[in-house]
C-alpha positions, 0 to 999 in steps of 0.5 A, a space after each residue: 833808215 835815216 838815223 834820228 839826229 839826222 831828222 833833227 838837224 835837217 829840220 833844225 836847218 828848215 827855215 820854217 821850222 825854225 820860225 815855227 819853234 821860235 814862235 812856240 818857244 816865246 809863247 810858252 815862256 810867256 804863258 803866266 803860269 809858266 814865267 810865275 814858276 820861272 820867276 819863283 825859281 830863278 834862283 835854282 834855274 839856268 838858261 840851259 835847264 829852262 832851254 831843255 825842258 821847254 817841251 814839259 813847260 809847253 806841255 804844263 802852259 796847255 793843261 788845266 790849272 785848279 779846274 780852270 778851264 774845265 766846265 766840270 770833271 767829266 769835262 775835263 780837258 788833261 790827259 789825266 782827267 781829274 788830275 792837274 799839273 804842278 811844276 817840279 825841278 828834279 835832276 836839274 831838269 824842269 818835270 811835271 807832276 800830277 795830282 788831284 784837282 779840286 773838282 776830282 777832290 770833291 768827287 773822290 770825298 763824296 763817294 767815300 762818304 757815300 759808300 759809308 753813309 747810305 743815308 747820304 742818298 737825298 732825292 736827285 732834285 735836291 742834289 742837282 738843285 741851283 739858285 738859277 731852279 729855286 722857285 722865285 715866284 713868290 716874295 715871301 720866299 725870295 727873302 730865304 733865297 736872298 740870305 742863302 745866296 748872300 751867305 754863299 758869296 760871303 763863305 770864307 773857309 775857317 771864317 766861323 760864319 754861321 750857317 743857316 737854320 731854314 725852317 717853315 711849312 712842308 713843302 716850301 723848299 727848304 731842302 732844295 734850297 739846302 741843295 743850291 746851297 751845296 751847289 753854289 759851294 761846290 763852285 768854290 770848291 767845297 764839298 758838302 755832305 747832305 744828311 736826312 737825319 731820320 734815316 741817318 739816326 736809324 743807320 747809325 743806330 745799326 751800325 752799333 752791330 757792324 763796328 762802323 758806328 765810329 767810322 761814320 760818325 767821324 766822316 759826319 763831324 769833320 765834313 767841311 760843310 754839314 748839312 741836316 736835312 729834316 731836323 725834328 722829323 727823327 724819333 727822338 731818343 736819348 741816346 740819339 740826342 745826348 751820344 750822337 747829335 750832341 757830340 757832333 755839335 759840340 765838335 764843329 761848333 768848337 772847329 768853326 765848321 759850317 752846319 746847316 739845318 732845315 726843319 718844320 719847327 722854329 727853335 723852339 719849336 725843336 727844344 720842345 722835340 728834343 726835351 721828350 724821348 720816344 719813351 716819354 721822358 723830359 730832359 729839358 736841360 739836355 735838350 737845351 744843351 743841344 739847342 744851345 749849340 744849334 743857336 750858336 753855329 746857325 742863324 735862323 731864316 724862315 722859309 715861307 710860300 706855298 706848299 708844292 707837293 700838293 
């Protein structure tokens, strides 16, 4: 059996061999991401360590970078799906490194979330809704889907823009233009977290037994983006408005974090829900206090058209 060096020189002597690496060679120097990283480390790099790890460097200028050439993550096109590459020096060589990509992220985050929060479980119309699905029929309402698309071309993470209030009848599309929304975002790269509030209240309720009341509460408050689907459909109690959506607004609204909601009442419409308990008691400053903050991370858009569950 002939001794590998062996192999190799004789295909080092192959003409066409030679013309075959010369031209991979130069390909994979010239690949953008690879001279980016040659050009950041000049300083660190010598001819012969960029000469030996030309098989990393070719085999990094082939793989998704950021979910670049990837459609989605079940689509990914790395030997690792869901993990992208980054360049390394290590031991005077040129390595590569594997670690999430933004897509797998998302993923990873929203099925923490998921598995903590049943309530995250809204219908799959609205989790696999798009600008390119919302009804566009009626002009009434294509001035609600305007502001959500202009809101989401216009997101800057940690801007402090406002999110968005959508309210109007039942039936008009509020939650499923809360679901484009989350989708147009994911294609930035931001996850969401879509919440029906009168099951989230009625779980966070429980949870007091378990001990996971903390856990969730803290996966709801930090969420990169929030979103309350079904604002004021909740029975109202103190300990609902005062220990737990106060203090979740009051926390995003201090960090700049995006929260929208979707509702059947207008602003004051829900200072009304939110100044009567189930027990009948009126807390007009408290329910105040709330609205204050609702008002101050969303501007309002109203939802109009007709009702298409009948």
């Amino acid at each position: 059996m002939e001794r590998i060096n062996d192999t190799l020189k004789k295909l080092a002597g192959n003409q066409d061999f030679k013309t075959r690496y010369e031209k991979q060679r130069a390909e994979t120097l010239n690949d953008p991401d690879v001279r980016a990283f040659l050009t950041a480390h000049k300083d660190e790099l010598s001819a012969d360590m960029v000469e030996r790890s030309l098989i990393k460097l070719y085999e990094y200028s082939k793989l998704s970078k950021e979910c670049n050439r990837c459609p989605s993550l079940d689509s990914c096109i790395n030997f690792m799906q869901g993990y992208h590459p980054e360049l390394v020096i290590e031991r005077g060589l040129i390595d590569i490194k594997y670690d999430k990509c933004p897509r797998k992220q998302i993923h990873d985050e929203k099925r923490k979330n998921e598995k903590l929060i049943q309530s995250l479980y809204v219908p799959k119309d609205i989790l696999n809704a798009t600008f390119d699905t919302v009804y566009n029929d009626d002009g009434k309402r294509m001035e609600a889907v305007n502001k959500a698309l202009s809101y989401c071309m216009n997101f800057k993470k940690g801007d402090g823009q406002k999110a968005l209030y959508l309210y109007g009848q039942f039936g008009v599309g509020k939650s499923y233009l809360l679901g484009a929304i989350a989708n147009e975002l994911a294609l930035k790269q931001v996850s969401s977290m879509i919440v029906y509030v009168p099951e989230l209240f009625r779980e966070l309720k429980s949870s007091i037994s378990d001990s996971t009341l903390n856990d969730k509460l803290e996966a709801i408050r930090s969420a990169s983006v929030l979103m309350f689907d079904d604002m004021g459909a909740e029975t109202m109690s103190s300990w609902t408005r005062d220990e737990i959506l106060s203090p979740i607004l009051q926390y995003r609204m201090l960090e700049k974090l995006p929260t929208f909601f979707t509702s059947n009442f207008d602003y004051k419409g829900l200072e009304h829900h939110l100044t009567y308990s189930q027990r009948g008691e009126e807390e007009r400053m408290k329910a105040r206090r709330v609205m204050e903050r609702i008002k101050y991370l969303t501007d309002p858009v109203l939802v109009e058209g007709p009702n298409r569950r009948v």
